[in-house]
N, C-alpha and C positions, 0 to 999 in steps of 0.2 A: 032309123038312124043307127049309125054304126059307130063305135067311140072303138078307144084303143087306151088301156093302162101298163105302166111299165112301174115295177117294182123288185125288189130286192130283198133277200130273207136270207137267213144264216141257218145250215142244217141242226138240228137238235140231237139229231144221232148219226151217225158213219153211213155213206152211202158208198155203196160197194156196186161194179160194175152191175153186177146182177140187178141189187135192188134197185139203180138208174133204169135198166132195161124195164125193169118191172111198173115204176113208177110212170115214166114215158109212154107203156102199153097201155096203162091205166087211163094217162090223160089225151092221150092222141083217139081211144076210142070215143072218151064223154066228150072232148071239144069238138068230132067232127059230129056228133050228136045235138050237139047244142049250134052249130054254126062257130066255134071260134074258131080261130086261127091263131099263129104267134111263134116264140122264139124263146127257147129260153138256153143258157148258158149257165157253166158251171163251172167255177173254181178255187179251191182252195179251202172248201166246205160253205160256199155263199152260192147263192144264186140270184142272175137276174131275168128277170122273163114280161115278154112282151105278150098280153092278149090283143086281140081286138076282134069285134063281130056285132050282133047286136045287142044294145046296153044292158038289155036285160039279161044274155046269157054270158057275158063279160061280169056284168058287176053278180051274179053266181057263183058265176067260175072262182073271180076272187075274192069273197066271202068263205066258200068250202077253202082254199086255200090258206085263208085267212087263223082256220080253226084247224087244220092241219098241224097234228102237235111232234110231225117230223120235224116240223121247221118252225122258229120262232122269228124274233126283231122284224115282221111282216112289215115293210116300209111302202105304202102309195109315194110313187115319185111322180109320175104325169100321168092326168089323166084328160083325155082331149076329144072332140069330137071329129072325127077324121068323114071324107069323102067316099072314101073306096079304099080296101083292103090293101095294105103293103105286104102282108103275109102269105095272100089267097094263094091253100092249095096248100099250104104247110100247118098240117094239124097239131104238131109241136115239131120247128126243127130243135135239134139239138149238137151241142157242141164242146165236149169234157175237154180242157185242153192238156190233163196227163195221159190222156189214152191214146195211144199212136195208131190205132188200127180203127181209131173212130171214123177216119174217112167209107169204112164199109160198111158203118151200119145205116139202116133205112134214117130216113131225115137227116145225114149230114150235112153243114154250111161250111165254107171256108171262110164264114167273115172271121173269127176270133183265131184264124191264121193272119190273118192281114192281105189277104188276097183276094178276098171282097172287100165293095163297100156296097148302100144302099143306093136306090135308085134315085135319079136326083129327086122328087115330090117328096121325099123322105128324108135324104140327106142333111137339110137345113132343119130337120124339128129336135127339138130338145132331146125328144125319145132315141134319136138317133146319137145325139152329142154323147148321150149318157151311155149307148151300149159301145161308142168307142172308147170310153173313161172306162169303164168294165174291164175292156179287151187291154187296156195299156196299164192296168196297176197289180201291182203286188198285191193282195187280200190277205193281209193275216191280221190276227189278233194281237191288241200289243200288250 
């Protein structure tokens, strides 16, 4: 069975181009390791990210994340039993929207340009509602 969870975390400390590169190298190695796949986005010191693979290396994945004391307010926002992979083949994309040269690094997406969307089996899920609210709000702290 293959599930897929989308959630949202606020960083705890600065993350600096480097340390994204860093962090990204780190999870693109264990999730092609584990079977996951997913997406995550980043702006404004928030992140949101999509896993999905099987249950057991998904609900892993985001447990260690969970206790990752870079990042705190770890919010589950959906978690779903999905058919077949909407991610397969993307060990984490990624997508900084202050970094103008992001389109060259390895995993770039244009969804949080506005110049993707998802494919329609995907389009209509919640998971998706929630990463175009991502892509369309201001994030800051008030």
């Amino acid at each position: 069975m293959l599930v897929s969870i989308l959630y949202m975390s606020r960083a705890n400390v600065p993350f600096d181009d480097a340390d994204m590169q860093e962090l990204l190298r780190e999870a693109r190695i264990r999730n092609t390791a584990l079977g996951v796949s997913g997406l995550l986005v980043a702006k404004g010191g928030r992140f949101m990210q999509l896993l999905e693979g099987p249950a057991w290396s998904v609900d892993d994945r985001f447990a260690a994340i969970s206790r990752d004391t870079r990042h705190g307010d770890v919010q589950s926002l959906v978690r779903e039993d999905v058919d077949h992979r909407r991610f397969d083949g993307w060990a984490m994309a990624y997508r900084a929207l202050e970094d103008a040269d992001v389109a060259q690094q390895e995993g770039f997406s244009p969804f949080l340009t506005g110049d993707m969307d998802f494919a329609p089996d995907f389009d209509r899920t919640s998971s998706a509602w929630l990463l175009r609210w991502f892509r369309s709000r201001e994030l800051n702290d008030a």
